[in-house]
VOGU-3710 file (C-alpha; in Angstrom, 3 decimals, decimal comma):
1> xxxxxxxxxx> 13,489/-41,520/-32,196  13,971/-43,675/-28,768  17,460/-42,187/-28,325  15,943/-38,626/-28,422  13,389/-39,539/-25,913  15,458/-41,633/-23,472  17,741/-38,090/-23,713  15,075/-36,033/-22,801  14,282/-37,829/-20,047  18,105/-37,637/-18,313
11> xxxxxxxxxx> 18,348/-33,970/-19,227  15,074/-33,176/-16,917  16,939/-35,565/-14,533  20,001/-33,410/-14,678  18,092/-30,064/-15,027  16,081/-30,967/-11,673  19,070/-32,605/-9,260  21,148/-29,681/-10,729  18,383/-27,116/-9,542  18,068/-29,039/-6,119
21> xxxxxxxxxx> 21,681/-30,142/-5,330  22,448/-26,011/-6,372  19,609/-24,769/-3,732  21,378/-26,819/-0,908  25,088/-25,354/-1,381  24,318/-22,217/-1,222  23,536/-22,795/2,604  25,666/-23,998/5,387  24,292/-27,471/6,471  26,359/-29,246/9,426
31> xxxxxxxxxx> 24,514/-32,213/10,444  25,822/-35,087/8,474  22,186/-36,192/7,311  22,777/-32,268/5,537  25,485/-33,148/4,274  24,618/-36,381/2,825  21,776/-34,313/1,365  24,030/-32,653/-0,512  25,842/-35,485/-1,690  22,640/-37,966/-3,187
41> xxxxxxxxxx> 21,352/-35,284/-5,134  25,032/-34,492/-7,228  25,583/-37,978/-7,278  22,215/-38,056/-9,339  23,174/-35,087/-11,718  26,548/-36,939/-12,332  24,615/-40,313/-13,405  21,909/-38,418/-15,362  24,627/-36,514/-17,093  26,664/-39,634/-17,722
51> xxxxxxxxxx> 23,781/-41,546/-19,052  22,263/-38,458/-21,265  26,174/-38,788/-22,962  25,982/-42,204/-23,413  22,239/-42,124/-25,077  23,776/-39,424/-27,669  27,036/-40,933/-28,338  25,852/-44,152/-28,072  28,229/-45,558/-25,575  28,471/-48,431/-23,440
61> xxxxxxxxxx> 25,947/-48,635/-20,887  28,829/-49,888/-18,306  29,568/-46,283/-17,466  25,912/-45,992/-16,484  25,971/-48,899/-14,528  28,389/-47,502/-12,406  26,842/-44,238/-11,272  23,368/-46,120/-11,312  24,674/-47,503/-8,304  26,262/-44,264/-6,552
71> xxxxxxxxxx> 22,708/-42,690/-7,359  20,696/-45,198/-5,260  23,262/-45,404/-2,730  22,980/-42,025/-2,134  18,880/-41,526/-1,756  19,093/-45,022/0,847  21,809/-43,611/3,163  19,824/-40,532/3,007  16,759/-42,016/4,125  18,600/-44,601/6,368
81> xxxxxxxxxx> 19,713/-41,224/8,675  16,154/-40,747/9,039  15,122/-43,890/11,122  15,445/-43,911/14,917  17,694/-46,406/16,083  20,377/-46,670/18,456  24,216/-45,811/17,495  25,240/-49,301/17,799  22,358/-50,986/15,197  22,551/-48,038/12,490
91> xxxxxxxxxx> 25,925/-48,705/12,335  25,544/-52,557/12,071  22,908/-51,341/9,398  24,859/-48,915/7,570  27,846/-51,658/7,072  25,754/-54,324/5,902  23,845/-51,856/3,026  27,743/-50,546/2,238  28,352/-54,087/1,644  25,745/-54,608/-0,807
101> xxxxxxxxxx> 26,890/-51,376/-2,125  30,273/-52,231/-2,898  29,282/-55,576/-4,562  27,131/-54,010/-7,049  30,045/-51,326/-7,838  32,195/-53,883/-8,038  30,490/-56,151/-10,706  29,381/-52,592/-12,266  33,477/-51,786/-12,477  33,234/-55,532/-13,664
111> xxxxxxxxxx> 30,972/-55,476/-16,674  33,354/-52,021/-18,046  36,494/-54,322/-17,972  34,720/-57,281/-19,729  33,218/-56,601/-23,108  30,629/-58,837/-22,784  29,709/-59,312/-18,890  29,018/-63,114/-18,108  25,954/-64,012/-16,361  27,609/-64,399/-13,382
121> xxxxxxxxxx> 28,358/-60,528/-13,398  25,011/-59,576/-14,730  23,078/-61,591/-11,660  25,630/-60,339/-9,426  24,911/-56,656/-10,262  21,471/-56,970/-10,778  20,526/-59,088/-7,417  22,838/-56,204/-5,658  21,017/-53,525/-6,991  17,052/-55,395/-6,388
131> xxxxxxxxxx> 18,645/-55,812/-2,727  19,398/-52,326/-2,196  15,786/-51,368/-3,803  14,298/-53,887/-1,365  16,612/-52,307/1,810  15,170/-49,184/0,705  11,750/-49,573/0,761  12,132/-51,800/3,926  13,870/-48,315/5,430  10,799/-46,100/4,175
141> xxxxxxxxxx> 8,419/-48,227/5,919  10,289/-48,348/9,381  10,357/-44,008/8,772  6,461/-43,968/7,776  5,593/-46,149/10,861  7,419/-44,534/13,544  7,063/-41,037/12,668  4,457/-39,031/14,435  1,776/-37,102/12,150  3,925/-34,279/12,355
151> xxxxxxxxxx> 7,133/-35,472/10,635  5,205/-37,134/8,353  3,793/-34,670/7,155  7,279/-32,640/6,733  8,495/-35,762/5,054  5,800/-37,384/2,866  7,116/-36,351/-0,210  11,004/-37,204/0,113  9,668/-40,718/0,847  7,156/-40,717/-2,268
161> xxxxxxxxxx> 10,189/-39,859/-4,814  12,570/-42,183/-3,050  9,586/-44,849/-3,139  8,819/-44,056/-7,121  12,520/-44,543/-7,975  13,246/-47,734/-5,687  10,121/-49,438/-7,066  10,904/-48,495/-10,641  14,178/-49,675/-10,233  12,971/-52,973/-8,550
171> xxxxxxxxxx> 11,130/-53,283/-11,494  14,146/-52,877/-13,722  16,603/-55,032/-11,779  14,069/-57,642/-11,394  13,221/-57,700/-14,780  17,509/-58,147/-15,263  18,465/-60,713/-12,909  15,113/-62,967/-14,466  15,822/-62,456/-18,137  19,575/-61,591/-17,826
181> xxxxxxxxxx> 18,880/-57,743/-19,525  16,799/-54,743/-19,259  13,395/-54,063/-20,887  14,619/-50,949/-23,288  11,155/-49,118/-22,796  11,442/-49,607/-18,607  15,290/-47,806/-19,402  13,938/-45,168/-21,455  11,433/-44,362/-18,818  13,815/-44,233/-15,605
191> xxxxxxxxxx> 15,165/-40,769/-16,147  11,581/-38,938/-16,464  10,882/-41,428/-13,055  13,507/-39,549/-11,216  13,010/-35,930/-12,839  9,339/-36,511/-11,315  10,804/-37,648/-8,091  13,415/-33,793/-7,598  9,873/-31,868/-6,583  8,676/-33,673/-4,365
201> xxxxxxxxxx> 11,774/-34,183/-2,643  12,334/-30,736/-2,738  9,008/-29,574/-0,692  10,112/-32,098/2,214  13,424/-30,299/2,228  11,820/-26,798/2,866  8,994/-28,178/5,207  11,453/-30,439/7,444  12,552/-28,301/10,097  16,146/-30,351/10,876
211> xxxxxxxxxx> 16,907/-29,463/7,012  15,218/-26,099/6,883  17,607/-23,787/4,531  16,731/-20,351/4,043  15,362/-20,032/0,163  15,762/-16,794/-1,641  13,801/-18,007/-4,783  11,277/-15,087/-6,114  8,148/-16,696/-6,479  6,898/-15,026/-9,130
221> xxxxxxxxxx> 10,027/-17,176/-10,365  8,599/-20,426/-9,094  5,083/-19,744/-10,275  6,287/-18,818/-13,990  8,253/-22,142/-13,838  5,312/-24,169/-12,527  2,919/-22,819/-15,122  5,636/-23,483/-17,443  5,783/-26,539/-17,001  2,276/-27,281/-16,167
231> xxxxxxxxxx> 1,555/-25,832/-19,519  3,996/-27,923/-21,616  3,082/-31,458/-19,429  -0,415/-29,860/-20,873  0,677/-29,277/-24,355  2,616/-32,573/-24,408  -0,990/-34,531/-23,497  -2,589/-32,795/-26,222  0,195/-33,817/-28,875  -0,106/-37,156/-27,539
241> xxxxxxxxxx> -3,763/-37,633/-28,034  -3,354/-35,908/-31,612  -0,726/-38,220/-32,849  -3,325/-41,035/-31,546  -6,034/-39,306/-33,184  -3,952/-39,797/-36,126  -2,450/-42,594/-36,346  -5,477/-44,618/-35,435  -8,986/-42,395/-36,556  -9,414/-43,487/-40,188
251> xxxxxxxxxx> -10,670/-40,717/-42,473  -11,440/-38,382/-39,481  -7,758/-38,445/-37,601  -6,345/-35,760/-39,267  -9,477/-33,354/-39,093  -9,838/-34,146/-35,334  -6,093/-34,186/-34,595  -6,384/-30,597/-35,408  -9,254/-29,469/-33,604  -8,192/-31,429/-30,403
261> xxxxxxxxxx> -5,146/-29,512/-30,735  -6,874/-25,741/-31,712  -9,285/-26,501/-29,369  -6,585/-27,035/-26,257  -4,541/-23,552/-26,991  -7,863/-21,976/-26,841  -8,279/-24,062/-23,460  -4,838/-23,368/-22,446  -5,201/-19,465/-22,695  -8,384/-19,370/-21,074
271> xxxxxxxxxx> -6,556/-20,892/-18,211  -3,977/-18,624/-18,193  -6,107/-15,411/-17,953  -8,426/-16,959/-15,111  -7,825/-15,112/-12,090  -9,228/-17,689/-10,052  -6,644/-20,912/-11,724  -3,996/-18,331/-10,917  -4,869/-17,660/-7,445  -5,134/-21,488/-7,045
281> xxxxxxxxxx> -1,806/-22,329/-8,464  -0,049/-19,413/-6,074  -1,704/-20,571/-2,888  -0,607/-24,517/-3,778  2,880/-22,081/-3,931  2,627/-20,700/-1,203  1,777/-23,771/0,947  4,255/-26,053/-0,478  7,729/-24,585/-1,360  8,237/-21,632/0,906
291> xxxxxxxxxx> 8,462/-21,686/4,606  6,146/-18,829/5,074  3,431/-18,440/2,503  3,826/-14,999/1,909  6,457/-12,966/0,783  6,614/-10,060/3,538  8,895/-7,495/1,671  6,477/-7,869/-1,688  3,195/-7,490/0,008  4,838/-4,482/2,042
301> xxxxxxxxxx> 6,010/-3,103/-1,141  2,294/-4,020/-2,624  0,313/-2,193/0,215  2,259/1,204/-0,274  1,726/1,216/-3,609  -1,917/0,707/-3,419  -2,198/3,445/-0,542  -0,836/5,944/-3,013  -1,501/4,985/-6,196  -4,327/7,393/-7,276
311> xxxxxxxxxx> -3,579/7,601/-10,713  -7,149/5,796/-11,700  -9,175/8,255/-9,178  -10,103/5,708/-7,023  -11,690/6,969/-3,743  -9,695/7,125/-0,641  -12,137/4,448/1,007  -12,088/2,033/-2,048  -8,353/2,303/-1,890  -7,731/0,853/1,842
321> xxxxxxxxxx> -10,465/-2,267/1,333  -8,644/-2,579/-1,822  -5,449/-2,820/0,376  -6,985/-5,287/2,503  -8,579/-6,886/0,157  -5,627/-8,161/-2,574  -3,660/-9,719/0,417  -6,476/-12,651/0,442  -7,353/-12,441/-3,655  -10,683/-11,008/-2,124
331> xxxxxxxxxx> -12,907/-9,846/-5,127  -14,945/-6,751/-2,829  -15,866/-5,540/0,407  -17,428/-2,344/2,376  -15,807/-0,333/5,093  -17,536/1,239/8,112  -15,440/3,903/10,013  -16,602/5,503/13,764  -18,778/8,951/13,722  -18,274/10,030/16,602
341> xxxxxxxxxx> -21,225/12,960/15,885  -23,339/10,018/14,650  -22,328/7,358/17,653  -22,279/4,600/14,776  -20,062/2,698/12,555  -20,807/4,944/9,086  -20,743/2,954/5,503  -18,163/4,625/3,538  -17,811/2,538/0,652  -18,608/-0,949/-0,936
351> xxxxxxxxxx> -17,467/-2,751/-3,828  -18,904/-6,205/-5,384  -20,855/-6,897/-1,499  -24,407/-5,998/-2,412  -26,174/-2,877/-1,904  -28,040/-3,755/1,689  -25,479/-2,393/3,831  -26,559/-0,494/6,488  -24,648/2,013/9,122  -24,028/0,401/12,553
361> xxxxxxxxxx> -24,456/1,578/16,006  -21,295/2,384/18,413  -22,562/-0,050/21,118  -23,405/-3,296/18,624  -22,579/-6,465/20,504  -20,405/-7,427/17,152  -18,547/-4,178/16,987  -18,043/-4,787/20,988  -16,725/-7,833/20,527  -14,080/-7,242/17,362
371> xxxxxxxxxx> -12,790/-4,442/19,828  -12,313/-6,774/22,675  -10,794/-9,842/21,115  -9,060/-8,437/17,785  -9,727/-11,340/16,191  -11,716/-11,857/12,796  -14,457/-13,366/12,032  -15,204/-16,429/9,349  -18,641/-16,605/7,910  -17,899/-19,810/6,111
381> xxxxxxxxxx> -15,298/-21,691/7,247  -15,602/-20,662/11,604  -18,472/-22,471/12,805  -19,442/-20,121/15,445  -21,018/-21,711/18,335  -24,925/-20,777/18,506  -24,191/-18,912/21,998  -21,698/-16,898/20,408  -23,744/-16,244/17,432  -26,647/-14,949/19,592
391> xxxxxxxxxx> -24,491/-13,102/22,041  -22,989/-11,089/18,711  -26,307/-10,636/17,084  -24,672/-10,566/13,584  -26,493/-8,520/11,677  -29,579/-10,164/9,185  -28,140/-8,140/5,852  -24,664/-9,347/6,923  -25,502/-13,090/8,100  -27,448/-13,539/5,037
401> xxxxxxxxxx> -25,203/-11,983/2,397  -24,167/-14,974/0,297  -20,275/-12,839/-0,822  -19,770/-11,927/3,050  -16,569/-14,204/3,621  -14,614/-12,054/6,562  -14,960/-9,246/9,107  -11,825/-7,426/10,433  -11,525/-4,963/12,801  -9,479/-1,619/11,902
411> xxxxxxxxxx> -7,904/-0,918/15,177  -5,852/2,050/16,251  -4,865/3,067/19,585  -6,289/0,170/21,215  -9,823/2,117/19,941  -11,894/0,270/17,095  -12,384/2,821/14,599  -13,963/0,770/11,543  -14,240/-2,383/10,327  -14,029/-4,409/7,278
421> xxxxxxxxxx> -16,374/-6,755/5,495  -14,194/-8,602/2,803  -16,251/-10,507/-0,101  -15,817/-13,976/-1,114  -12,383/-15,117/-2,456  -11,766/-16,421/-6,323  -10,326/-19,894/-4,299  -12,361/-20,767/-1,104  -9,467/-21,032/1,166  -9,399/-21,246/4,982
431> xxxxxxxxxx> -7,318/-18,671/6,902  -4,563/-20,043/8,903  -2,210/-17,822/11,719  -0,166/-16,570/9,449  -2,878/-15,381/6,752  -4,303/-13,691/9,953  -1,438/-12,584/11,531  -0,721/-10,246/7,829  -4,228/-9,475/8,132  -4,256/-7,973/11,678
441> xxxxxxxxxx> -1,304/-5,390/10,482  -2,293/-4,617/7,107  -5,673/-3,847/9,090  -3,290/-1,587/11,480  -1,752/0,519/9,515  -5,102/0,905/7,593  -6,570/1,889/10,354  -3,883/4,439/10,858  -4,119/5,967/7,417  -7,941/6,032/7,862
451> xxxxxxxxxx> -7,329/8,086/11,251  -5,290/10,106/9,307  -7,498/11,478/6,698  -10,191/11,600/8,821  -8,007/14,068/11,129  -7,304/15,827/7,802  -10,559/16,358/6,566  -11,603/17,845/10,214  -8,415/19,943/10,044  -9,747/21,173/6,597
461> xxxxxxxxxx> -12,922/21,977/7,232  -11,615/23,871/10,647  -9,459/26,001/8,181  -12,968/26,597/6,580  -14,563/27,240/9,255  -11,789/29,799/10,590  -11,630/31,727/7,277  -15,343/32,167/7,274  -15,157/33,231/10,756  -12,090/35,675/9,733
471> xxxxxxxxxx> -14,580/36,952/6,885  -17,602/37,376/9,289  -15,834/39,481/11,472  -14,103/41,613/9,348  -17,939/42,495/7,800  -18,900/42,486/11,334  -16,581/45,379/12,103  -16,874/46,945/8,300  -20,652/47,172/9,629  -19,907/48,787/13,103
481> xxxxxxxxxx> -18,156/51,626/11,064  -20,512/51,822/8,161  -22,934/52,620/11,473  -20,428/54,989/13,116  -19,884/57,052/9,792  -23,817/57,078/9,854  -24,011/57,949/13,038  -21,767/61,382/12,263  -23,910/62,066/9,655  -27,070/62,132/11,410
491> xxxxxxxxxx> -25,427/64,508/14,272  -24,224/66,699/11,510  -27,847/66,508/10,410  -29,462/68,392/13,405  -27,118/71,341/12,678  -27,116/71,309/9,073  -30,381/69,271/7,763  -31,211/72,708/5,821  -28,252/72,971/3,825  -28,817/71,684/0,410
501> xxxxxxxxxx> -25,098/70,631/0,099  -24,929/68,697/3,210  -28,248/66,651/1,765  -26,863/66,073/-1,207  -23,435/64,518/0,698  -25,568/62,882/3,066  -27,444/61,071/0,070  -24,214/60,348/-1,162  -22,940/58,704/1,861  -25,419/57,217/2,283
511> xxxxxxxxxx> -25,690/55,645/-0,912  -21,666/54,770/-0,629  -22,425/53,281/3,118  -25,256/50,726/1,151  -22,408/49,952/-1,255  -20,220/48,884/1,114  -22,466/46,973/2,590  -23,043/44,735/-0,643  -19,559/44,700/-1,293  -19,406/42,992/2,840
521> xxxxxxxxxx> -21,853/40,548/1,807  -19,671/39,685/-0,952  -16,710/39,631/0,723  -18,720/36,952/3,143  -19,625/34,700/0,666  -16,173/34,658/-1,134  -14,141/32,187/-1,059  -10,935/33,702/-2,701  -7,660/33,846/-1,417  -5,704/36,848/-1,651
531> xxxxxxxxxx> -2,989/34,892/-3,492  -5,752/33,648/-5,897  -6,446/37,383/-7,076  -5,476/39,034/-9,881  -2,320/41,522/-9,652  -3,958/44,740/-9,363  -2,517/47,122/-11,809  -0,732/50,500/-10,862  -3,036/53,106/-10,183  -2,202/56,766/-8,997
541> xxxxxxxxxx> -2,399/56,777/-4,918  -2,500/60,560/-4,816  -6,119/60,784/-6,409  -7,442/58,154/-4,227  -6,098/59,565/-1,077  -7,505/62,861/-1,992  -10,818/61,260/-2,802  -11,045/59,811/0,540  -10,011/62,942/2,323  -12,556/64,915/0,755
551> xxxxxxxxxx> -15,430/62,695/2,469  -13,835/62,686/5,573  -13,817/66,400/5,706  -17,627/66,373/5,045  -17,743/64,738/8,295  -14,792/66,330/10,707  -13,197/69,392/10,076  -10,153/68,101/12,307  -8,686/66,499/9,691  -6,051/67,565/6,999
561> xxxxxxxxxx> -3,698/65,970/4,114  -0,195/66,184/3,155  1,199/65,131/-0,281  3,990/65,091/-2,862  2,723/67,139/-5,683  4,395/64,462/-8,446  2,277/61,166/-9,231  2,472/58,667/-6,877  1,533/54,996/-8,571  1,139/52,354/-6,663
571> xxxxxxxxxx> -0,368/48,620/-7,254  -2,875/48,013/-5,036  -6,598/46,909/-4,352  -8,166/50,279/-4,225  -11,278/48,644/-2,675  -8,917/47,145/0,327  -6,790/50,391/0,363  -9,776/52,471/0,875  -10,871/49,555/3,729  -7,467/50,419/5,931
581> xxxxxxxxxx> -8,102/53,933/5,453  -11,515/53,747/6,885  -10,747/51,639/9,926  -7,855/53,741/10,829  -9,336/57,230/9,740  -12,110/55,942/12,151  -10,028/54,671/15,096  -7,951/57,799/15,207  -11,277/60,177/15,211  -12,526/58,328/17,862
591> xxxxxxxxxx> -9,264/58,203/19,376  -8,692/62,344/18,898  -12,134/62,667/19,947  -13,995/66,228/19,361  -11,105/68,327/19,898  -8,589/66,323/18,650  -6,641/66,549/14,997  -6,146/63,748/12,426  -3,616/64,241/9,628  -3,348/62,048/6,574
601> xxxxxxxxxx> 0,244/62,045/4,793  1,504/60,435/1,411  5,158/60,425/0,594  7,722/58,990/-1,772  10,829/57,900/-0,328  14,014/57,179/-1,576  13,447/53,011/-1,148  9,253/53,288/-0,299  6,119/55,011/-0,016  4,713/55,806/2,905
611> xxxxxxxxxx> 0,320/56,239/4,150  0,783/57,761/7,390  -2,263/58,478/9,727  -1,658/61,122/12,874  -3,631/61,506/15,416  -3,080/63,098/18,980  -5,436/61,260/21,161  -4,173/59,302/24,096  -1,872/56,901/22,452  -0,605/53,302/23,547
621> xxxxxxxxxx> 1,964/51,849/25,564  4,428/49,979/24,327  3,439/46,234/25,607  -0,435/47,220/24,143  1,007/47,219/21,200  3,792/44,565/21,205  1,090/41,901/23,379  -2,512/42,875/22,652  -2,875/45,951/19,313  -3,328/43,251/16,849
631> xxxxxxxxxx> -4,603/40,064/18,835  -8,274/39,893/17,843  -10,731/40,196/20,170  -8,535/42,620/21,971  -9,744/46,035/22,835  -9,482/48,458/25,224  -12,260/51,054/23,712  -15,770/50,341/25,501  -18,306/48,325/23,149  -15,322/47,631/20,448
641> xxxxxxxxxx> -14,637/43,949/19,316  -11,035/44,070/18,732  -11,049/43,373/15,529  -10,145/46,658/13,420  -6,096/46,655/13,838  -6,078/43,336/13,263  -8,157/43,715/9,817  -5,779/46,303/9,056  -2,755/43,904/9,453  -4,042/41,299/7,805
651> xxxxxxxxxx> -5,279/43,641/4,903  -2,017/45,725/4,872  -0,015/42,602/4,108  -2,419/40,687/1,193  -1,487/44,235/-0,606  2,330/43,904/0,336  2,051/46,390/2,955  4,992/47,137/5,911  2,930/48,245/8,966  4,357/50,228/11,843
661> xxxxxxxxxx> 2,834/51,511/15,196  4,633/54,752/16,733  3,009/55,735/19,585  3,385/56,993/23,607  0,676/57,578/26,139  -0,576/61,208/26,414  0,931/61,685/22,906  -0,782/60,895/20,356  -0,493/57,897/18,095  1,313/57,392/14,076
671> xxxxxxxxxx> 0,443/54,420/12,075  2,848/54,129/9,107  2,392/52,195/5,795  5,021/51,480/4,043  5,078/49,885/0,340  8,749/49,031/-0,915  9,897/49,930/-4,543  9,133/46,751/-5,249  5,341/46,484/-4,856  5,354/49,334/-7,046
681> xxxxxxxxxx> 7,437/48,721/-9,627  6,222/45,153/-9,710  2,710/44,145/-8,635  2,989/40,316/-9,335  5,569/39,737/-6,436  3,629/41,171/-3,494  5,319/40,126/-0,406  3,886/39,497/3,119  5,577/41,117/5,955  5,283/41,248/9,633
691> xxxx> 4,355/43,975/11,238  6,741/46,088/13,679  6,255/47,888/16,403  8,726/50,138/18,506
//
């Protein structure tokens, strides 16, 4: 059973050298302190390797002995680069530890010739080997006292492994040259000494600037591992105590054995799923393996996909402090973003904060200051100076929320346009430059998105706005004929209020003239798209244009009609067929005036069919019509609004409609509506086209 542990222990030794020795080829180091960097940590894989072999094949420990003393060599000329001295001493230094080097290989080479190493051999090797232990340590404390706080820091742990495995093997060596052989349980112990000693030499490697190599290690990768092994140095305690439990608890060790050990897997998966263990292990990470303590290209990555994931319905708001939020393991927050209508800072959303949150004004000394300085501000960890406190008049439901942590600004344009409140972390933690340097341009581009709905939804609800307008003054100018038809009537009246036809047509116009009018308020309050209707179905054009010629002739007898005598279908709106007809019907009467003519034609054409409307008023130039016919609000007809051609336009092409404008001053003027085959034939492709003018 020894064997299999003394194994264990070299094969961590190999696994962990192997793992460092690997991380430092893979970069090009040129200083010879690199290089011998390189060089201590293989020369450790080869011994642990050598010495795992021997433990299974049981062979002589001379082989060991050998690359025992290649291994040490190796860690004290790597810490011996380290101390300051001048050329001429370090090399009077370095000789005399290569001396003491070379004896100890030499009486190692020794004790493989002999079978059985004399005494001689064995004090030689051993008082070698306590001498270069005792060099070593002598070196670390020369490093530890002239090194500023600085370098110490970078270097702390290198010299804590190479102190654990030069005491231990003082220990070992001592223990040799006094009693002329190892203790087996000190040799059974020495490889799990020196796989504990790989980490920590490790971290000083990445935090020493002269040695900094460029990692590429995933650190989801590293956390796995360290849970990992956390969890099995875990698991291993637990078995320990069991066996104990055992071995030595009478009647009750085997009962308790197994609840110590069902009771630590429970333990050990509760630790697993806390959020808050997790965010502790990744920050201890984060800090002490990578030169940067966050991985820029993953958080990126992280951010987008939180900006446009959407798949739970999570509002817009709760998204970007969400953003924010995961960068620092926050657990909630609130945004405020700038009304400009309001002149405040408007609460948009707040998650795990509290409820007394409260809007704040434009001109707030805090919101002042945040846009000034850029900088963030710590509720628990800053300790604000009272004048600055007063001077930024924080807030009472702020200042005394016990989950306020942080307050960013949101910053776009040099213009504050929010800010964010950030709740308490799972891991207290205080922010350094770099956790507020990622802060400042996640907040950035936050800010940007923000800007960018907020520019969306007043874009939106302009496009509202304009289609209700559209809709108001189409009624609008529905209305000003429904009056004008009314109007005619009421002339008519004076000549022929006696007639008992012309009261029954003008009850009947009238009585159309109120239906139109409900069908305008409708129209008003509708919210429909044309492309959101229905496909009308084919109807036959002729009986509608001969209905609507009928009731114009009540009202003008200047007016006449010209069809094809076979059916004419056609699918369209009649409601918005019967709308064009009446604005343009109307604008050519007024046009024609009293003594003027107005004919209505309806043709099928090889390729079409064609609404024409005649009249032979004045007509239009050619640049009225090109520049101003169908621009709204442009008329040249006193007290008009400008807005009947263009309803026509925009009508003529919902129903798939080809408008065209013939006309010449002093000539009269044609208005042409064509309908291709294909609106015909096939009502559920309606295309839009432009209109055309000569």
């Amino acid at each position: 059973m020894v064997w299999l542990i003394e194994s264990v222990g070299y094969a961590l030794t190999t696994a962990t050298f192997g793992v460092l020795w690997i991380l430092l080829i893979t970069r090009p180091l040129q200083e010879r302190r690199r290089r011998l960097l390189r060089l201590a940590p293989l020369l450790t894989v080869i011994w642990g390797s050598v010495s795992l072999l021997s433990s299974l094949l049981n062979l002589p420990p001379a082989y060991g002995n050998i690359l025992q003393v290649l291994h040490s060599a190796g860690w004290l000329f790597v810490i011996h680069q380290l101390v300051n001295r001048t050329p001429g001493t370090k090399m009077r230094e370095r000789t005399t530890l290569g001396i003491i080097t070379a004896i100890a290989l030499l009486t190692g080479i020794w004790s493989l010739v002999e079978n059985a190493p004399t005494n001689l051999v064995v004090t030689f090797y051993a008082g070698s080997m306590c001498l270069m232990q005792v060099a070593g340590l002598l070196i670390l404390e020369n490093v530890v006292r002239h090194s500023d706080s600085e370098r110490r820091w970078a270097l702390k742990h290198l010299l804590l492994g190479c102190a654990a495995m030069q005491v231990f093997d003082l220990m070992l060596f001592a223990e040799m040259l006094l009693f002329g052989s190892m203790d087996p349980t000190y040799e059974v112990a020495q490889g799990y000494v020196a796989a504990i000693a790989a980490p920590l030499i490790a971290v000083s490697v990445m935090r020493y600037r002269s040695w900094k190599i460029d990692l590429h290690v995933s650190r989801d990768v590293v956390y796995h591992s360290t849970v990992l092994v956390l969890s099995g140095i875990y698991l291993l305690s637990v078995a320990a105590a069991g066996y104990y439990l055992k071995q030595f608890g009478g009647d009750w060790g085997t009962i308790s054995s197994i609840v110590v050990a069902f009771a630590a897997v429970i333990t050990l998966v509760l630790a697993a799923s806390s959020a808050s263990i997790r965010a502790r292990i990744r920050i201890w990470i984060g800090t002490h393996f990578f030169s940067n303590k966050y991985d820029y290209r993953k958080e990126w990555l992280r951010f987008t996909e939180a900006m446009s994931d959407n798949r739970g319905g999570e509002d817009f708001h709760a998204r970007l402090l969400r953003s924010i939020g995961d960068v620092v393991d926050s657990t909630g927050g609130a945004i405020w973003l700038h009304s400009p209508d309001d002149q405040a800072f408007a609460l948009e959303t707040h998650v795990n904060i509290g409820d007394e949150l409260r809007a704040l004004p434009a001109d707030h000394p805090m919101l002042v200051h945040l846009h000034d300085t850029g900088h963030l501000i710590d509720f628990i960890h800053d300790d604000l100076p009272e004048e600055l406190r007063t001077r930024l008049q924080i807030p009472t439901w702020l200042a005394e929320n016990k989950r306020a942590w942080l307050v960013l600004p949101l910053i776009r344009m040099e213009r504050l346009i929010g800010i964010v409140a950030l709740a308490r972390p799972r891991v207290s933690r205080k922010l350094d430059e770099e956790d507020a340097d990622l802060l400042r341009v996640i907040c950035q581009q936050v800010a940007s998105y923000a800007a960018e709905e907020r520019s969306q939804r007043n874009l939106e609800d302009a496009k509202q706005l304009e289609k209700f307008n559209k809709r108001f003054a189409f009624v609008v100018h529905d209305l000003k004929n429904a009056i004008s038809q009314l109007s005619m009537m009421l002339k008519n009246a004076e000549k022929h209020a006696a007639n008992p036809e012309f009261q029954k047509d003008m009850l009947q116009t009238v009585e159309n003239t109120v239906e139109r009018m409900k069908n305008m308020m409708e129209r008003l309050k509708s919210d429909q798209d044309a492309k959101d209707n229905p496909a009308d179905p084919p109807r036959n054009i002729k009986d509608l244009m001969a209905e609507h010629f009928a009731a114009w002739q009540k009202k003008t007898d200047a007016i006449s009609l010209t069809m094809d005598e076979e059916p004419i279908d056609l699918a369209v709106s009649g409601e918005k067929i019967r709308s064009i007809l009446d604005h343009l019907i109307t604008n050519a009467s007024e046009a024609a005036g009293e003594n003027g003519h107005i004919e209505l034609g309806l043709n099928r054409l090889s390729d079409r069919i064609s609404i024409t409307i005649t009249d032979d008023g004045p007509g239009m130039d050619a640049d009225f019509i090109k520049n101003k016919l169908f621009r709204p609000l442009n008329t040249s007809k006193k007290g008009g609004f400008g807005i009947g051609a263009y309803q026509v336009q925009h009508l003529a092409r919902e129903i798939g409609g080809y408008l065209q404008v013939s006309s010449e001053p002093g000539k009269g003027t044609r208005i042409t509506i064509d309908f291709m085959k294909k609106t015909a034939e096939s009502p559920e492709d309606i295309s839009v086209r432009p209109t055309v003018a000569p």
